[in-house]
Backbone as numpy.savetxt, mean C-alpha at the origin, in Angstrom:
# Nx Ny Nz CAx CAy CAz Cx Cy Cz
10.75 -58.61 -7.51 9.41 -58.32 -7.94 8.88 -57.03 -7.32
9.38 -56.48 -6.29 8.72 -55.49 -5.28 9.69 -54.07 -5.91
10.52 -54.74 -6.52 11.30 -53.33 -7.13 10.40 -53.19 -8.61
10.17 -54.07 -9.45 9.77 -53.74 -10.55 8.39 -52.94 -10.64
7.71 -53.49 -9.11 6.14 -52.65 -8.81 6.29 -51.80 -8.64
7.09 -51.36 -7.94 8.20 -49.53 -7.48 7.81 -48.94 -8.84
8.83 -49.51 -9.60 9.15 -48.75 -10.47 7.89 -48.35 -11.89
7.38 -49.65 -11.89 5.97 -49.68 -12.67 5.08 -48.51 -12.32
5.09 -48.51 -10.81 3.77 -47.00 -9.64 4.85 -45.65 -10.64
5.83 -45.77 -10.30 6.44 -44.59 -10.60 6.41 -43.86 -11.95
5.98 -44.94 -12.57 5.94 -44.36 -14.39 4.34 -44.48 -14.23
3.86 -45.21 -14.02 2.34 -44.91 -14.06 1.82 -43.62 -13.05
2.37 -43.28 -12.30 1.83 -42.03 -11.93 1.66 -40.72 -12.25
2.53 -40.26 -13.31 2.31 -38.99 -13.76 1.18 -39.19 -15.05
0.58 -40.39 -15.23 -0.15 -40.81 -15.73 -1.72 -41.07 -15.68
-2.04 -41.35 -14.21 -2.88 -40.86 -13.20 -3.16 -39.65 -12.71
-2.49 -39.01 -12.32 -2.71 -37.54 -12.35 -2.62 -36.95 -11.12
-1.76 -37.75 -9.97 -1.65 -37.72 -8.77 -1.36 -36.75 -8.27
-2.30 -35.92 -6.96 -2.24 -34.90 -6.44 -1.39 -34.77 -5.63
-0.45 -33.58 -6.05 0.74 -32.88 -4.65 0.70 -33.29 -3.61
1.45 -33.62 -2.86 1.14 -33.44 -1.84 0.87 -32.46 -0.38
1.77 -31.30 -0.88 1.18 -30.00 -0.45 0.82 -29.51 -1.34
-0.20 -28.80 -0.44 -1.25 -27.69 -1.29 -0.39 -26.32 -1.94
-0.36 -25.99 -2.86 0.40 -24.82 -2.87 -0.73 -23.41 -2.08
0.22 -22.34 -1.78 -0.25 -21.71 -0.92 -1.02 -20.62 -2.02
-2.30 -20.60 -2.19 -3.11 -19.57 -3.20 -2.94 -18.12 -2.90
-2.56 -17.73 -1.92 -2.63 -16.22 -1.81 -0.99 -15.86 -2.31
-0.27 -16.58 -1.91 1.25 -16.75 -2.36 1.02 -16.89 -4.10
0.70 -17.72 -4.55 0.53 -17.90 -5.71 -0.46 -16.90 -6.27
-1.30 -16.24 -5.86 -1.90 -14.72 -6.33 -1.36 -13.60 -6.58
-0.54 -13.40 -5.56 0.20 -12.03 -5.32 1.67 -12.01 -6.56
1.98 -13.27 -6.95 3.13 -13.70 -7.29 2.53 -13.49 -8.46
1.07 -13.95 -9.46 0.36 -14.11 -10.27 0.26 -11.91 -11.05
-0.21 -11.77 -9.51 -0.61 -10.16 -9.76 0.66 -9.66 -10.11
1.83 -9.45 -9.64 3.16 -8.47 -9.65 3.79 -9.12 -10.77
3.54 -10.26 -11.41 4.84 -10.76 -12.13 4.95 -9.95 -13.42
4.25 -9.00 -14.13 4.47 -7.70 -15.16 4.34 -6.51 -14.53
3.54 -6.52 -12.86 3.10 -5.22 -12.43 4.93 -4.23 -12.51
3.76 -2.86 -13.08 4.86 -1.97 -13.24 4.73 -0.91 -12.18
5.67 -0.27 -11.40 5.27 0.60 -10.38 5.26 1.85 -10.44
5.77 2.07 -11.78 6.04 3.25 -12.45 5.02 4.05 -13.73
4.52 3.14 -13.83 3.64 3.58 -14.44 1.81 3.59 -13.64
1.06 4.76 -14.04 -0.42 4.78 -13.38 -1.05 3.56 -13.73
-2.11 2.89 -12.73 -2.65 1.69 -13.00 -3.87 2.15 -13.48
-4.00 2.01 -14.72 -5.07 1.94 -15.73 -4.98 1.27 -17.07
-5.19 0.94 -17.93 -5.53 0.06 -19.41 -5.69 1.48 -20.51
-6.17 2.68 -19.94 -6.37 3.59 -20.57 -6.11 4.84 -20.02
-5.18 5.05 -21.17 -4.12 6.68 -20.37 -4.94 7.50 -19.90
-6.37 8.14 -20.74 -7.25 8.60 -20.48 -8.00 8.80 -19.40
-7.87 7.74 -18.63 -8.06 7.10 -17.53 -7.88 7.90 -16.44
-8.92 8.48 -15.52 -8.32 9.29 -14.36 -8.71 8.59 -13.09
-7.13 8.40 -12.58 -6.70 7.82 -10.90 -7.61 8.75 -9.97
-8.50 8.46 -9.14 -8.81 8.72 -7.94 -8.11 8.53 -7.12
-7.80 9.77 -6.14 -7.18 9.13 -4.87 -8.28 9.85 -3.85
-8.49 9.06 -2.74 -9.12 9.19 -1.55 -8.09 9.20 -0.30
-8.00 10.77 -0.35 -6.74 11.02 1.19 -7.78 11.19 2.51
-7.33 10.12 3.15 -7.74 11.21 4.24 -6.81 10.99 5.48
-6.64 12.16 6.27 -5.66 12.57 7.56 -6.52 12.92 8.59
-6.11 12.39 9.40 -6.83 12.21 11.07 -5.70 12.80 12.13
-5.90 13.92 12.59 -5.08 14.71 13.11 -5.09 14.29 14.88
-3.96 13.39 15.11 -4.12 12.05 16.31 -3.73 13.70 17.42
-2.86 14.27 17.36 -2.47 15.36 18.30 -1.42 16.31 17.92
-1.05 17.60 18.25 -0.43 18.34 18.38 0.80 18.36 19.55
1.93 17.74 18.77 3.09 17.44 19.48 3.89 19.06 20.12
3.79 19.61 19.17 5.04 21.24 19.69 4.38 21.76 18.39
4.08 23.29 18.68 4.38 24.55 17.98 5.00 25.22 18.59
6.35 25.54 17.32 7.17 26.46 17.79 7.06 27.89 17.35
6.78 28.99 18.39 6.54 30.09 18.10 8.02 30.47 17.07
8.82 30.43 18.14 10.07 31.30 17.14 10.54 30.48 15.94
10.34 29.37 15.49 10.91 28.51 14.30 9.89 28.69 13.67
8.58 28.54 14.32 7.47 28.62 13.10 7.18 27.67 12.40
7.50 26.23 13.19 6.99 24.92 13.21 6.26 24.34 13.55
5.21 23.89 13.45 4.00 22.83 14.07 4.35 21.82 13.45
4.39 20.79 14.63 4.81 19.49 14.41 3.92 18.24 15.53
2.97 17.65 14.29 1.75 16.78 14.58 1.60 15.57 14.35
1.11 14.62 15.12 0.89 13.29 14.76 -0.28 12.77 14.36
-0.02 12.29 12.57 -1.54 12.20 12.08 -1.49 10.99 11.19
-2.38 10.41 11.21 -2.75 8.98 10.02 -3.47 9.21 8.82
-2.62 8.64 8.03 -2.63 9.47 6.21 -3.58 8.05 6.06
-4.55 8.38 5.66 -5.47 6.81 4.68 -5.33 6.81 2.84
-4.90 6.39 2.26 -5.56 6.68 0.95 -6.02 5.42 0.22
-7.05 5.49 -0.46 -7.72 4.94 -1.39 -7.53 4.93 -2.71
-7.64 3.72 -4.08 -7.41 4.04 -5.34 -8.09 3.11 -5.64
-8.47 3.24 -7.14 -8.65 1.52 -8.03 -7.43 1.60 -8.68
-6.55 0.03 -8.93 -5.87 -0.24 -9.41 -6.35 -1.42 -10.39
-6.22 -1.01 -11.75 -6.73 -1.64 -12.85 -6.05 -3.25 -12.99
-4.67 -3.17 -12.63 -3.83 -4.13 -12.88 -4.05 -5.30 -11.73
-5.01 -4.88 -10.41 -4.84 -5.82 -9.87 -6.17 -6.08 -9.17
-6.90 -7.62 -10.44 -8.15 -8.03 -10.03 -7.84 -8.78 -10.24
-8.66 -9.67 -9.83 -8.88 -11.12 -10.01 -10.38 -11.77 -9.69
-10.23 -12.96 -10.12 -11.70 -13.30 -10.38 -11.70 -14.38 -8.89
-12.57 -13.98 -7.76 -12.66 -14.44 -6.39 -12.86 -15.62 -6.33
-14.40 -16.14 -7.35 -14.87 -17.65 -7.47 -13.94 -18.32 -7.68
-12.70 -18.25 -8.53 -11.61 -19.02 -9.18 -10.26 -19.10 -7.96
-9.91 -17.92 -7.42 -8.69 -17.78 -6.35 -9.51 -18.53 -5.10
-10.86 -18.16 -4.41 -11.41 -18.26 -3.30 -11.01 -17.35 -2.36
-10.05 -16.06 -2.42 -9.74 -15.39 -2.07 -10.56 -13.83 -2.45
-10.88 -13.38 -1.18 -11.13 -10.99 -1.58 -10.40 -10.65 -1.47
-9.24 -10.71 -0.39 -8.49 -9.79 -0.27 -7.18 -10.09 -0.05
-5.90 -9.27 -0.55 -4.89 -9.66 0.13 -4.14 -8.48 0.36
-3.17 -8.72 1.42 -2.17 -7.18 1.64 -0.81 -7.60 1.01
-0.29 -6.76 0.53 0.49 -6.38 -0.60 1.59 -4.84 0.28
3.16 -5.40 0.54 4.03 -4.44 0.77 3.71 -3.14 -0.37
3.21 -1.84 0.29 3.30 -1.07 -0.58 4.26 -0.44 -1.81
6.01 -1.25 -1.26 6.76 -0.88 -1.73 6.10 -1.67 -3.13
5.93 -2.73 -3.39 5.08 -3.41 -4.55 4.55 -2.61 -5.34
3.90 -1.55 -5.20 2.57 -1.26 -5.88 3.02 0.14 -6.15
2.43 1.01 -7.35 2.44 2.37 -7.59 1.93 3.08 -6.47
2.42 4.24 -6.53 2.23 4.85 -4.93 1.96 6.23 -5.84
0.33 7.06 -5.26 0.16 8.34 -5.88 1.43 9.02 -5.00
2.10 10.10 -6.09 2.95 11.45 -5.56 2.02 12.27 -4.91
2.45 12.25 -3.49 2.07 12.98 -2.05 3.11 13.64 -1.58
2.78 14.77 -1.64 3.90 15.29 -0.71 3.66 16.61 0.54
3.97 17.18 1.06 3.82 17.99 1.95 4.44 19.42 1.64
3.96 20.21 0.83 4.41 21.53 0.80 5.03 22.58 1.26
4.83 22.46 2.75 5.00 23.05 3.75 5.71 22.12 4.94
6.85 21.13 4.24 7.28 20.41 4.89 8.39 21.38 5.45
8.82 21.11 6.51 9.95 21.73 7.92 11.13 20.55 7.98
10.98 19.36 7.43 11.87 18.27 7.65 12.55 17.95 6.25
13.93 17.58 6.65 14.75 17.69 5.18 13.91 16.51 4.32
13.89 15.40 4.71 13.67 14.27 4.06 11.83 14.18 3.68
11.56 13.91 3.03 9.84 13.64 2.84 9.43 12.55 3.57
8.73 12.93 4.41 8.32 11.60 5.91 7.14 11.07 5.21
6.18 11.90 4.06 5.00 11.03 3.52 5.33 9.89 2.87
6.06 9.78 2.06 6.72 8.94 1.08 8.04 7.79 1.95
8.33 7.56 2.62 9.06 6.79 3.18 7.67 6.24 4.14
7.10 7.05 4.55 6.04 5.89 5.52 5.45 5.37 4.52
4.59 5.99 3.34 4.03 5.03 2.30 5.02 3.58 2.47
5.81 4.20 1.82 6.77 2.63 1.65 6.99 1.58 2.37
6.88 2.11 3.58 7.18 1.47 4.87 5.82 0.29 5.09
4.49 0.97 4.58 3.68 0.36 4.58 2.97 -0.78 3.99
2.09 -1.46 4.34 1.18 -2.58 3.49 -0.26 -2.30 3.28
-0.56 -2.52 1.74 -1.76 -1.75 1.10 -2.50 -3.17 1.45
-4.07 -3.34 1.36 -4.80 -3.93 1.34 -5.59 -3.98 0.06
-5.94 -5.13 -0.89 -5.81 -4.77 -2.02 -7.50 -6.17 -1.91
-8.83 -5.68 -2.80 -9.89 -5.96 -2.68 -9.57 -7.00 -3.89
-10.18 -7.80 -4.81 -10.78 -8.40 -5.82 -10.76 -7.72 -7.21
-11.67 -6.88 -6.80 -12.01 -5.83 -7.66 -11.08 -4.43 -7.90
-9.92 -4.57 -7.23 -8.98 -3.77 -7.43 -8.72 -2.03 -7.02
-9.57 -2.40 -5.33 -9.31 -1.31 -4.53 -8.33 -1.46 -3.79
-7.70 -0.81 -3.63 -6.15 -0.25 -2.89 -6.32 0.40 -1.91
-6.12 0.54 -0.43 -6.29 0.94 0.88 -5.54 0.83 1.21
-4.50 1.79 1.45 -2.93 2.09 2.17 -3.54 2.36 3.55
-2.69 1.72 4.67 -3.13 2.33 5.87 -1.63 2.61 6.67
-0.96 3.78 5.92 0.54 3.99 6.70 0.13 4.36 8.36
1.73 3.98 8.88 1.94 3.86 10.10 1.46 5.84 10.94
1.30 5.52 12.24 1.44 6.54 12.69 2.71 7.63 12.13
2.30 8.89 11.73 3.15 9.90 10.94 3.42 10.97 11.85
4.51 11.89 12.21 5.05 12.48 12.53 5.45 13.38 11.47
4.91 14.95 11.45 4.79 16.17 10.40 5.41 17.04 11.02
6.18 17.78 10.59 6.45 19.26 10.82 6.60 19.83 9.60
5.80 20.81 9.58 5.45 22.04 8.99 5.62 23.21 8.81
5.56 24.07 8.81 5.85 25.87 8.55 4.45 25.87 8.75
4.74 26.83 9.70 3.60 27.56 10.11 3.58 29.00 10.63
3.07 29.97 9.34 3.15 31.28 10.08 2.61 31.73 10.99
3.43 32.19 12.16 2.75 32.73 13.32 2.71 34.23 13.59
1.59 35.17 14.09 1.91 36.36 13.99 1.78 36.36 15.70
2.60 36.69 16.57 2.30 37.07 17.95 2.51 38.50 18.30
2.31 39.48 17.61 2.51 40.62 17.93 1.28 41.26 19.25
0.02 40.49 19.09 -0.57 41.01 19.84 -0.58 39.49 20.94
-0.11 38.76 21.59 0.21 37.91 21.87 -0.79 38.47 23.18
-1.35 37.48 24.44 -2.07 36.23 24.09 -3.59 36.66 23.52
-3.66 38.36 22.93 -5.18 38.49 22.64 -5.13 37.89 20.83
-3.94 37.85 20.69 -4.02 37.18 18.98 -4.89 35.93 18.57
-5.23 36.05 17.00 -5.92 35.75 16.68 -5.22 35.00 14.90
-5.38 33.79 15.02 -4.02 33.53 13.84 -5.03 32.78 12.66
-4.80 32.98 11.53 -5.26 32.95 10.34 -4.57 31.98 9.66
Protein backbone atom coordinates (compact mmCIF):
# COMPACT_ATOMS: atom_id res chain seq x y z
CA UNK A 1 0.00 0.00 0.00
CA UNK A 2 2.94 2.49 0.85
CA UNK A 3 4.39 1.74 -2.62
CA UNK A 4 1.22 2.44 -4.53
CA UNK A 5 1.03 6.05 -2.45
CA UNK A 6 4.75 6.51 -3.75
CA UNK A 7 3.83 6.07 -6.82
CA UNK A 8 0.26 7.80 -6.93
CA UNK A 9 2.55 11.39 -5.17
CA UNK A 10 4.75 10.78 -8.11
CA UNK A 11 2.25 11.07 -11.00
CA UNK A 12 0.25 13.53 -9.19
CA UNK A 13 2.98 15.87 -8.83
CA UNK A 14 3.86 17.30 -12.00
CA UNK A 15 0.29 17.93 -11.72
CA UNK A 16 0.40 20.17 -8.74
CA UNK A 17 2.94 22.20 -9.86
CA UNK A 18 5.63 21.49 -7.35
CA UNK A 19 8.41 23.87 -6.79
CA UNK A 20 12.27 22.95 -7.50
CA UNK A 21 13.90 22.47 -5.16
CA UNK A 22 16.78 24.70 -5.87
CA UNK A 23 16.32 27.98 -6.86
CA UNK A 24 17.86 28.41 -10.15
CA UNK A 25 20.54 31.00 -10.01
CA UNK A 26 18.86 34.41 -11.87
CA UNK A 27 21.92 36.24 -12.69
CA UNK A 28 23.31 32.87 -14.22
CA UNK A 29 20.17 32.49 -15.99
CA UNK A 30 20.35 36.33 -17.25
CA UNK A 31 23.65 36.47 -18.59
CA UNK A 32 22.98 33.03 -20.31
CA UNK A 33 19.44 34.71 -21.44
CA UNK A 34 21.54 37.99 -22.74
CA UNK A 35 24.56 36.14 -24.86
CA UNK A 36 22.56 33.24 -26.21
CA UNK A 37 22.25 35.25 -30.02
CA UNK A 38 24.67 38.06 -28.69
CA UNK A 39 26.98 38.69 -31.62
CA UNK A 40 30.47 40.18 -30.87
CA UNK A 41 31.12 41.12 -34.12
CA UNK A 42 28.81 43.05 -34.99
CA UNK A 43 28.04 47.02 -33.34
CA UNK A 44 25.32 46.83 -30.65
CA UNK A 45 22.49 48.68 -32.05
CA UNK A 46 18.86 47.61 -33.77
CA UNK A 47 19.74 50.42 -36.20
CA UNK A 48 22.84 50.63 -38.44
CA UNK A 49 22.24 54.25 -38.40
CA UNK A 50 22.80 54.13 -35.05
CA UNK A 51 25.91 55.91 -33.62
CA UNK A 52 28.06 53.95 -30.74
CA UNK A 53 29.32 56.35 -28.14
CA UNK A 54 32.33 55.54 -26.55
CA UNK A 55 33.42 57.30 -23.31
CA UNK A 56 37.43 56.78 -22.96
CA UNK A 57 38.92 57.87 -20.33
CA UNK A 58 42.87 57.33 -19.18
CA UNK A 59 44.24 58.24 -15.85
CA UNK A 60 47.88 58.59 -16.17
CA UNK A 61 48.84 56.38 -12.65
CA UNK A 62 52.86 57.32 -13.39
CA UNK A 63 55.72 57.62 -15.60
CA UNK A 64 57.72 54.40 -15.53
CA UNK A 65 61.07 55.30 -18.02
CA UNK A 66 61.59 57.78 -20.83
CA UNK A 67 64.03 56.81 -22.96
CA UNK A 68 66.00 59.61 -24.37
CA UNK A 69 67.95 57.58 -27.00
CA UNK A 70 65.01 55.00 -28.06
CA UNK A 71 62.51 57.64 -27.83
CA UNK A 72 60.18 55.69 -25.66
CA UNK A 73 57.94 56.75 -22.86
CA UNK A 74 56.65 54.03 -21.15
CA UNK A 75 53.58 54.70 -18.53
CA UNK A 76 51.21 53.18 -16.28
CA UNK A 77 47.64 54.21 -16.94
CA UNK A 78 43.85 52.98 -16.45
CA UNK A 79 41.83 52.95 -19.72
CA UNK A 80 37.84 53.37 -18.52
CA UNK A 81 35.39 53.12 -21.33
CA UNK A 82 31.79 53.54 -21.48
CA UNK A 83 28.96 52.48 -24.20
CA UNK A 84 25.18 51.68 -24.56
CA UNK A 85 24.75 48.33 -25.71
CA UNK A 86 21.34 47.89 -27.36
CA UNK A 87 21.40 44.08 -27.12
CA UNK A 88 21.77 43.99 -23.55
CA UNK A 89 18.65 45.15 -21.36
CA UNK A 90 16.49 43.76 -19.49
CA UNK A 91 13.52 44.55 -17.65
CA UNK A 92 14.84 44.83 -13.61
CA UNK A 93 11.15 44.45 -12.01
CA UNK A 94 11.00 40.95 -13.79
CA UNK A 95 15.02 39.66 -13.27
CA UNK A 96 15.21 41.66 -9.67
CA UNK A 97 18.52 42.26 -10.79
CA UNK A 98 20.65 46.13 -12.18
CA UNK A 99 23.55 44.92 -12.72
CA UNK A 100 25.76 42.25 -13.76
CA UNK A 101 29.56 41.80 -14.84
CA UNK A 102 30.02 40.11 -17.94
CA UNK A 103 33.85 38.68 -19.13
CA UNK A 104 34.58 41.28 -21.67
CA UNK A 105 35.79 38.65 -23.89
CA UNK A 106 31.69 38.17 -24.19
CA UNK A 107 30.78 41.39 -25.44
CA UNK A 108 31.75 43.66 -28.60
CA UNK A 109 34.74 45.56 -27.74
CA UNK A 110 35.09 49.30 -29.54
CA UNK A 111 38.56 49.12 -31.89
CA UNK A 112 41.16 50.99 -29.63
CA UNK A 113 44.30 51.11 -30.44
CA UNK A 114 47.48 53.05 -29.73
CA UNK A 115 49.13 54.75 -32.66
CA UNK A 116 52.16 55.45 -31.36
CA UNK A 117 52.53 52.09 -29.92
CA UNK A 118 56.59 51.05 -29.19
CA UNK A 119 55.42 47.37 -28.30
CA UNK A 120 55.05 44.61 -30.94
CA UNK A 121 51.80 43.23 -29.67
CA UNK A 122 48.67 45.71 -28.93
CA UNK A 123 48.61 45.80 -24.95
CA UNK A 124 45.05 47.85 -25.34
CA UNK A 125 43.22 45.05 -26.77
CA UNK A 126 44.50 42.01 -24.85
CA UNK A 127 43.86 43.94 -21.48
CA UNK A 128 40.30 44.75 -22.83
CA UNK A 129 39.94 41.07 -23.08
CA UNK A 130 41.49 40.23 -20.12
CA UNK A 131 38.83 42.22 -18.53
CA UNK A 132 35.14 42.23 -16.97
CA UNK A 133 32.58 44.87 -18.21
CA UNK A 134 29.88 45.87 -15.81
CA UNK A 135 26.77 45.91 -17.63
CA UNK A 136 23.52 48.27 -16.09
CA UNK A 137 19.69 47.22 -16.95
CA UNK A 138 19.38 49.67 -19.28
CA UNK A 139 22.31 48.64 -21.24
CA UNK A 140 25.38 50.63 -20.14
CA UNK A 141 28.67 48.96 -20.53
CA UNK A 142 31.63 50.06 -18.15
CA UNK A 143 34.87 48.27 -18.94
CA UNK A 144 37.21 48.82 -16.11
CA UNK A 145 40.60 47.07 -17.63
CA UNK A 146 43.40 46.13 -15.41
CA UNK A 147 46.30 48.37 -14.60
CA UNK A 148 48.05 49.05 -18.31
CA UNK A 149 51.54 49.31 -19.08
CA UNK A 150 52.21 51.70 -22.55
CA UNK A 151 55.13 52.39 -24.42
CA UNK A 152 55.08 54.80 -26.92
CA UNK A 153 57.24 56.87 -29.39
CA UNK A 154 58.01 59.78 -28.24
CA UNK A 155 59.91 62.47 -30.03
CA UNK A 156 62.56 63.90 -28.11
CA UNK A 157 64.64 66.88 -29.16
CA UNK A 158 67.72 67.28 -26.58
CA UNK A 159 69.89 69.36 -28.51
CA UNK A 160 69.69 72.10 -26.12
CA UNK A 161 69.57 69.69 -23.22
CA UNK A 162 68.78 70.53 -19.81
CA UNK A 163 67.56 74.26 -21.00
CA UNK A 164 65.13 72.31 -23.58
CA UNK A 165 61.87 72.73 -23.97
CA UNK A 166 59.81 69.68 -25.70
CA UNK A 167 56.63 70.05 -27.68
Amino acid sequence: MIVWLHIAALLLLPLVGAAPLIEPDNEASLVKALLEKYDTRSRPVYNITTTTIIDLSMYLVQILKLSEKDQILTSNVWLILAWKDEFLRWDEKDWKIQEIRIPAKHLWLPDLTLYNNAQEADPIVANMLASTALVTFDGNVTLWPRPLILESNCEIDVRFFPMDIQK
